[in-house]
C-alpha atoms as one frame of an Amber mdcrd trajectory, in Angstrom:
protein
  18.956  10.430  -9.077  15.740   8.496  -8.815  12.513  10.599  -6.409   9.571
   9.198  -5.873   6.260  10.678  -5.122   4.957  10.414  -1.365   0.825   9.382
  -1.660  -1.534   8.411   0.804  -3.810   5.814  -0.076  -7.658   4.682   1.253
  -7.670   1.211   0.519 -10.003  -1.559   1.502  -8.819  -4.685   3.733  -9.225
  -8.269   2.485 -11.426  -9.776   5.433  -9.924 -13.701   7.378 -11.951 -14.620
  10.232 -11.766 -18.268   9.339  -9.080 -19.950  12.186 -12.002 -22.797  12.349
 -14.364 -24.838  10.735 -17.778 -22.507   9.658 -20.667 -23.445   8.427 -21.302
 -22.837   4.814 -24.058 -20.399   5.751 -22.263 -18.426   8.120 -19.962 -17.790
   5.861 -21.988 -16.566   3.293 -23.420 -13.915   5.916 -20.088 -13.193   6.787
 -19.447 -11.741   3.536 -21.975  -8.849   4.248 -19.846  -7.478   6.270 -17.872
  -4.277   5.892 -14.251  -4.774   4.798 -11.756  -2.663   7.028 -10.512   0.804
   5.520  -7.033   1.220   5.702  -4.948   4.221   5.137  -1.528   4.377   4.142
   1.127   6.588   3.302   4.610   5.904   1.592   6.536   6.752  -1.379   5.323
   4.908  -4.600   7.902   2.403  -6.125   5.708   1.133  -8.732   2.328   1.087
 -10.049   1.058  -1.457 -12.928  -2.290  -2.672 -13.902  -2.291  -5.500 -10.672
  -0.573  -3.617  -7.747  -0.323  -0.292  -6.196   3.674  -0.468  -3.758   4.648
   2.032  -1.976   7.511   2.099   0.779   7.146   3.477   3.964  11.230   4.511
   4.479  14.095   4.862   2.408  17.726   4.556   2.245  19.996   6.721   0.328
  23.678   5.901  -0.706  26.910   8.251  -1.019  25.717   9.807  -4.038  22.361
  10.918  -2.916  20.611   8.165  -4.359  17.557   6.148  -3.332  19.763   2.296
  -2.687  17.392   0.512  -0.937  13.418   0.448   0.525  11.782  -0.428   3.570
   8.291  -1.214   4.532   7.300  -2.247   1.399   3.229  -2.799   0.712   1.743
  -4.335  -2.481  -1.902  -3.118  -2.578  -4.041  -4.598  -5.316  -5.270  -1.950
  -7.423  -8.809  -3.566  -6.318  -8.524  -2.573  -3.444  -7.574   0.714  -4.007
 -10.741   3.013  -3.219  -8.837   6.726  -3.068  -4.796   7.582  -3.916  -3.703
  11.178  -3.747  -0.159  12.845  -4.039   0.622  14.624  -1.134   3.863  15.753
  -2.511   6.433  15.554  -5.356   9.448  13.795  -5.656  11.732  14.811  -2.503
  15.385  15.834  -3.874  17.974  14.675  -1.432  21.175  16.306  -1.285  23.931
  15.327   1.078
């Protein structure tokens, strides 16, 4: 049976304020800005050297097992500014 870690991550936002035509040098300033902080907290599915995904609910079959994920969230490592394990694999039993 496959378990999964539950983390919560601090992760910084990619920033789109663009749904118009800026000038070049407002743009620029734009990029001064503070990126949002996020927080998020799921059950890690994978981590590699590009992404950090987690899912935020999942669904177990007749055996106990984890059969499928919801609320999935790629995070690019990046991004990533603080990922701690709130708790160890969850064991299921039905």
């Amino acid at each position: 049976m496959k378990t999964l870690d539950i983390v919560h991550i601090v992760w910084r936002d990619a920033l789109s304020n663009s749904v118009f035509w800026e000038d070049l040098d407002d743009v620029v300033d734009s990029l001064e800005t503070e990126r949002d902080l996020m927080e998020t907290v799921g059950q890690i599915v994978e981590v590699d050297k590009r992404y950090v995904t987690i899912a935020h609910s999942m669904h177990y079959d007749s055996s106990g097992a984890i059969a499928k994920a919801g609320g999935v969230l790629s995070i690019p490592v990046g991004c990533v500014i603080k990922m701690r394990k709130i708790s160890g694999p969850i064991k299921r039993k039905l």
